[in-house]
N, C-alpha and C positions, 0 to 999 in steps of 0.2 A: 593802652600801651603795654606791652610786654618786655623782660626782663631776656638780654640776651648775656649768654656767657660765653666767653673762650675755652672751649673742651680740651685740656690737652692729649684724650685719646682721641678725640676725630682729627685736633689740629684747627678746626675749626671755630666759629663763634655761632654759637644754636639758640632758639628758644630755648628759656626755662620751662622747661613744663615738670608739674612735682611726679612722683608718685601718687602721692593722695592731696587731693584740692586742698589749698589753706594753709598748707604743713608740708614745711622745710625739712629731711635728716642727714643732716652735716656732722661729717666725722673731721676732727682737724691733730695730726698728728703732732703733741706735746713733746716738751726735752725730757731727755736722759737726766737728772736731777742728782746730778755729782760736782758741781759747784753752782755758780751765779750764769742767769743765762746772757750773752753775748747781743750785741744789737740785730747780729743777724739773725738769733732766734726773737729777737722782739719783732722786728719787722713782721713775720707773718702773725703772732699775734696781735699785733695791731691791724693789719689788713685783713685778715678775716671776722675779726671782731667786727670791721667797720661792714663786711659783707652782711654777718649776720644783722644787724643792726638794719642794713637795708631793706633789707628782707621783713624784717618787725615793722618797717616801715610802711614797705607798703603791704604790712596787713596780714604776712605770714603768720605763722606758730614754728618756730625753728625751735627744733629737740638738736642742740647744739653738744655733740660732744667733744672732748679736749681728754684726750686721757697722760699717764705724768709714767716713764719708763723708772721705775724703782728701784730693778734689780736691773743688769750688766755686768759687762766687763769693767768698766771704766769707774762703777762705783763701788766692786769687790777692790778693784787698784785703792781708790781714794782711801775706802776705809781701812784697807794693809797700811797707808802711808800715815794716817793720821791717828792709828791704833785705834778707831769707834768702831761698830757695828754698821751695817748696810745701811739696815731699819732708821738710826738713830740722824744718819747722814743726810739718807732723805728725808722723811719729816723736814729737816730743819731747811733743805734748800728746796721743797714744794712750797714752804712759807714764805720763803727769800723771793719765789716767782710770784706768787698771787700776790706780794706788796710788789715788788716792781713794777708789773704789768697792770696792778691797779693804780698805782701813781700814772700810769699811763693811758689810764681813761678804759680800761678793759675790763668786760662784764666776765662774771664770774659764768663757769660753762654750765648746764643746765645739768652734767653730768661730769665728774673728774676719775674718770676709774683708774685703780693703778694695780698696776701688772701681779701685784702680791695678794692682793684680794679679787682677783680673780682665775689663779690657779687652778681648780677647777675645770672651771671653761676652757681655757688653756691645753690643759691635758686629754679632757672630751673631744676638742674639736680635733688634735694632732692623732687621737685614736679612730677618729675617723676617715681620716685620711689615711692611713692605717689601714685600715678595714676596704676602704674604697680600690686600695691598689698603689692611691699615689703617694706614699711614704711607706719608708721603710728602715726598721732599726737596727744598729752596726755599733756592736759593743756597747751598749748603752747611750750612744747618740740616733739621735732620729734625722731623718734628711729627707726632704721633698723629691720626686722624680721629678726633676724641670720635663726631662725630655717628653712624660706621660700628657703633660698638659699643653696640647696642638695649639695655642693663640697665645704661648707665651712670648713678649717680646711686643706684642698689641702698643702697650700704651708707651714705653721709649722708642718705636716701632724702628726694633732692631731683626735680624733673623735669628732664628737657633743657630744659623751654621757661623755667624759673626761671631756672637757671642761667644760658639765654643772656642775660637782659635785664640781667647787672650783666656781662657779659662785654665787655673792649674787647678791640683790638690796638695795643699797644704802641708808639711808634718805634722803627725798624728792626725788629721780626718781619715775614718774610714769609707769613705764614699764609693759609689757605684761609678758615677761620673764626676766628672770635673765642674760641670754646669749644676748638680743638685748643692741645696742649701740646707741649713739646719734650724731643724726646730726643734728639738731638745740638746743638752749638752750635758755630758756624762758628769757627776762634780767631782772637782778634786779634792783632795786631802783639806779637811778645816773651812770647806767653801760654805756659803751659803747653799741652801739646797732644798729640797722637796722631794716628796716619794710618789715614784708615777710605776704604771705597769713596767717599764723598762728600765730601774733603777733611780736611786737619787740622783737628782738636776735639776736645772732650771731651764726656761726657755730660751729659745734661740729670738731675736731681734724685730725680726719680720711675722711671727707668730699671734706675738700681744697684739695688735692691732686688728687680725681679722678677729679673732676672738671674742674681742670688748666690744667691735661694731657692731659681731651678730647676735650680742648680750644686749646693749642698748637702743639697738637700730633697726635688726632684723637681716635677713638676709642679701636683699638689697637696696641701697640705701641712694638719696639725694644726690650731694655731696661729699665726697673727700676731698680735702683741702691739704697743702704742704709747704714746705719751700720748694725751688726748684730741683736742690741737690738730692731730695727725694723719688725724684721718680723713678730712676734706676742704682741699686734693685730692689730698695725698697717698697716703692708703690708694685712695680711689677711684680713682685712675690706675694705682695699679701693678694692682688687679682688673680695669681695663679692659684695658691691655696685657698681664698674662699669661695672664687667659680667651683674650683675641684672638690670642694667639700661640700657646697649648698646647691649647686648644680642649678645655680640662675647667675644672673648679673651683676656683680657685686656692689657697682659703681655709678653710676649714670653718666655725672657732671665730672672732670678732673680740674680742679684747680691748683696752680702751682704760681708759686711770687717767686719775682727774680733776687738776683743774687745781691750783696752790698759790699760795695770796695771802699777802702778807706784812701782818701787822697791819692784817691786813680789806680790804688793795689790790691791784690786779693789780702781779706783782713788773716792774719795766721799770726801764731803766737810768734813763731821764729822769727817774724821781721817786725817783733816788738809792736803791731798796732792793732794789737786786740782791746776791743772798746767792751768794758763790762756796761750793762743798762741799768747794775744797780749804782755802779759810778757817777752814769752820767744823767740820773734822776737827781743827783743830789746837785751836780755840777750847773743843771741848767731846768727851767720852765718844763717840767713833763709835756705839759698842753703842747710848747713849743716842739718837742721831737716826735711829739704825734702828727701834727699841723709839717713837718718834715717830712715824713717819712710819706704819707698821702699825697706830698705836694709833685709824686709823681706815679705814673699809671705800676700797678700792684705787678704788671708780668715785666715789667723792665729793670734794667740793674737800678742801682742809686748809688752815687755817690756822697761820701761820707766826708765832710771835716769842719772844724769850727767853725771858721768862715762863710760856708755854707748853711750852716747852723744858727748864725748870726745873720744872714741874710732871711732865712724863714723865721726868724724872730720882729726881725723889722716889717713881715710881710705880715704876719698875723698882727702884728701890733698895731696896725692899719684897719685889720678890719674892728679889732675889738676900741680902737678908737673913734673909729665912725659908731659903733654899738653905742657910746659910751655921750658920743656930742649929739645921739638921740635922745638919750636916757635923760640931760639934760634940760631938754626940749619938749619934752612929752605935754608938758602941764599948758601947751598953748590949745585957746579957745577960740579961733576965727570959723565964720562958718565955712562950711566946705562949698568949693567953687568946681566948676567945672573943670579947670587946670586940674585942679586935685583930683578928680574923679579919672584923671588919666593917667596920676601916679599912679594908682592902686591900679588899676590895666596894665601900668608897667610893670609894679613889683610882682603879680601875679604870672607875668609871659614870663619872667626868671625866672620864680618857682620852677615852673613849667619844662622851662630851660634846664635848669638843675637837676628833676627827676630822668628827663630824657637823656644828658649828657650819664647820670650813673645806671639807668637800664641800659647801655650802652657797655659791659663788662665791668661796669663799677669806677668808671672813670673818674677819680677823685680830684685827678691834675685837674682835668675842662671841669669837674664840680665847684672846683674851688676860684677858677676863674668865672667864673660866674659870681660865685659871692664878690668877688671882687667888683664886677658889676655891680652888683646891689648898694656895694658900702661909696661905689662911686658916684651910683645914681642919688643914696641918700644926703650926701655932703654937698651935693650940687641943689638939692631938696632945700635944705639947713640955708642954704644961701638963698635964695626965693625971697620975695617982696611978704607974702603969704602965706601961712603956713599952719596946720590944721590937724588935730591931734590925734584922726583916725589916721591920717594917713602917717604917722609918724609911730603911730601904734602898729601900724601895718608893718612899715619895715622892721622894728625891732620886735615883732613876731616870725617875722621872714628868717631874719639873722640866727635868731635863736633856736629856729627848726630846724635848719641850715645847715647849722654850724654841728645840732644836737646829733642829726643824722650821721655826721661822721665824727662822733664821740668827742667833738670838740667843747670845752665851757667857755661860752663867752664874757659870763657876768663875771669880772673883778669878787676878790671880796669885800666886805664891808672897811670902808677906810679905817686906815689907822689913827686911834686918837694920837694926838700930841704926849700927850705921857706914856705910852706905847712904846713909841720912837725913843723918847728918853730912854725910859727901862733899857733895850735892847742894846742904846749907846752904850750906856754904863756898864751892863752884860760885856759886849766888844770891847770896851777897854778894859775890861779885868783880865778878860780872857789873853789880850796881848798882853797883861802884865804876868797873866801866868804862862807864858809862852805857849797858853794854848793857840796857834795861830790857825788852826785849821777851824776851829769855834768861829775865831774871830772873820775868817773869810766867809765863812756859813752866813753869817750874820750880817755881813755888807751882801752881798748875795740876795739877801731873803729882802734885807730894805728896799736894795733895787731892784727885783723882782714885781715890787710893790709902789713902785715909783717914788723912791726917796733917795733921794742924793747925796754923799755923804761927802763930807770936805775936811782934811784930818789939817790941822793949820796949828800954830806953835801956841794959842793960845785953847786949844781943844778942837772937839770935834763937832765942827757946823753940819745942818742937812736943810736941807730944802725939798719942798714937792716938786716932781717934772724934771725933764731929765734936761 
């Protein structure tokens, strides 16, 4: 079986076939790191995390990179508002990402480069472009000739002559045309900044990413991966500058995940339902917004809100309860029957079932109904006259690959003793007495997260296991 993807420069769904046998080079384009990232930045790193994963899966070497934008507009603003330094802003919210998105079952990238230690490269490859014809410098900013490079427009597949007619120039861009972009910017007064042949600045947006591909990847690469709202003009600019500079392919594969609306609307701050991921890690099960966010195909919108949220809790909580009334079960010693010898032919045509449905553009929705399959065929198993402990060992091998393949944890952790539970009461109602009440919600949260029940009654605070 072979692995197909949806290209979104052909538009189509292709063979994967790599560059080099065995080995994966996926570039996945990281946030601007000027606050906490939003769920719709979590989204692609959880859907491409689970591709790469796929890929390990069945047997690649994926040189995964994820690089973290450091320098911008947006985080020269933050640090003017908050009177810190650039440097000091990021650091602290490149920290803020790898704990979010680690709480959220994300492997760290094989590579994290960021736009400030690779300056250099930066500056080399924008001078050569430069040199080639297709840039050119105007007062100390640099700007790409769109119009030089004839297949721009390929991968939004728009025209040059579309494009030109909503295209202005700006106050203060010095531009040639209205269609060229920039890849240096002249600094202002007290800016962050750097020394290049064409004065102090920094780069322009669309620059860092060919750059750090062709530093970690080479000229052309596997994979690029993004959200949707990347393709234009961001993907299209960095295909236009790194074909124009390396003079091959930049790209093979394009992958792009759809958009997320929050209860049916585009999420925006202005209409108050912007969802932080480092919020709603504390708020609910990470597993659970992972096991969400997969529970539908990677290029389609998703809908967002607790309800729905609460809906994929009780749907995971199904499979990890059939895990769990295995787990149970394990220690039974009957001989195996020939019934039995056609579980495991069952649980195997799933497997089967499962890789085929994700070689299929990674289809995680029909992956996960499949598991669903499995946890349904096992419960029906559990009920049997007969019951035999390979084949029980089978499905909670099944479960476990399964589940692991799309970064999900199945296993619980280890229970809670009973003076545990106490502690933590006693912890809760201090905390309500110190009006700390946001502890205190943590803390019923975390019990019931764990399957303990809490029941606040005028004579104290009762729990019980099971909900």
């Amino acid at each position: 079986m072979s692995i197909k993807v949806y290209n979104t420069l052909t538009r189509a769904k292709e063979t994967f076939i790599p560059l080099e046998e065995g080995k994966v080079k996926m570039y996945v384009c990281g946030p601007t790191v000027y606050n906490y990232i939003h769920i719709g930045n979590a989204r692609p790193a959880i859907v491409f995390d689970t591709v790469r994963r796929y890929f390990e899966y069945r047997g690649y070497d994926v040189q995964y990179v994820l690089n973290f934008t450091d320098v911008d507009d947006k985080l020269i603003k933050a640090a003017n508002e908050m009177g810190e330094e650039v440097p000091d802003i990021a650091n602290r919210f490149i920290d803020a990402y790898k704990e979010d998105v680690g709480a959220l079952g994300v492997k760290e990238a094989v590579h994290h480069p960021r736009v400030t230690e690779n300056m250099n490269e930066i500056i080399e490859f924008i001078q050569g472009l430069i040199d080639k014809g297709y840039a050119y410098e105007s007062e100390g900013d640099v700007y790409f000739r769109t119009r030089s490079f004839d297949q721009y427009g390929k991968l939004s597949h728009q025209s040059i002559d579309e494009l030109r007619s909503g295209a202005r120039i700006e106050v203060g861009e010095k531009k040639e045309d209205p269609l060229d972009f920039t890849l240096w910017k002249d600094a202002k007064p007290e800016e962050i900044s750097w020394e290049s042949p064409w004065g102090s600045g920094r780069p322009g947006w669309h620059i860092e990413c060919s750059a750090m591909a062709k530093k970690y990847l080479g000229d052309t690469i596997d994979i690029h991966a993004g959200g949707q709202d990347l393709t234009f003009p961001h993907h299209e600019n960095e295909i236009a500058q790194s074909e124009a500079n390396n003079g091959s392919s930049f790209a093979r594969y394009w992958l792009h995940n759809g958009y997320i609306n929050i209860e049916n609307e585009k999420m925006s701050k202005s209409l108050g339902n912007f969802v932080l991921a480092h919020d709603l890690v504390k708020k609910h099960d990470p597993q659970v917004i992972r096991f969400f966010m997969l529970s539908v195909h990677y290029r389609h919108p998703i809908n967002f809100s607790d309800e729905l949220l609460g809906g994929a809790k009780n749907s995971f909580d199904r499979i990890r309860n059939a895990y769990e009334n295995l787990k149970h079960r394990e220690a039974s010693s009957l001989d195996l029957t020939e019934d039995n010898d056609k579980w495991l032919e069952d649980i195997e045509k799933y497997k089967q079932q499962f890789i085929a449905e994700m070689d299929d553009d990674f289809n995680t929705a029909n992956a996960i109904s499949v598991l669903f399959d499995v946890t349904k065929a096992a419960n029906l198993y559990l009920k049997s006259d007969q019951t035999h402990t390979e084949v029980i060992e089978r499905f909670i091998q099944t479960i476990e690959e399964l589940t692991g393949v799309l970064g999900l944890v199945i296993k619980q952790d280890d229970e809670l003793l009973d003076e545990e539970i106490d502690a933590l009461i006693e912890e809760r109602k201090q905390a309500r007495k110190d009006r700390n009440f946001a502890r205190a919600d943590e803390i019923r949260d975390e019990l019931k997260s764990r399957d303990i029940v809490l029941e606040d009654t005028a004579q104290g605070t009762r729990w019980k296991r099971g909900s």
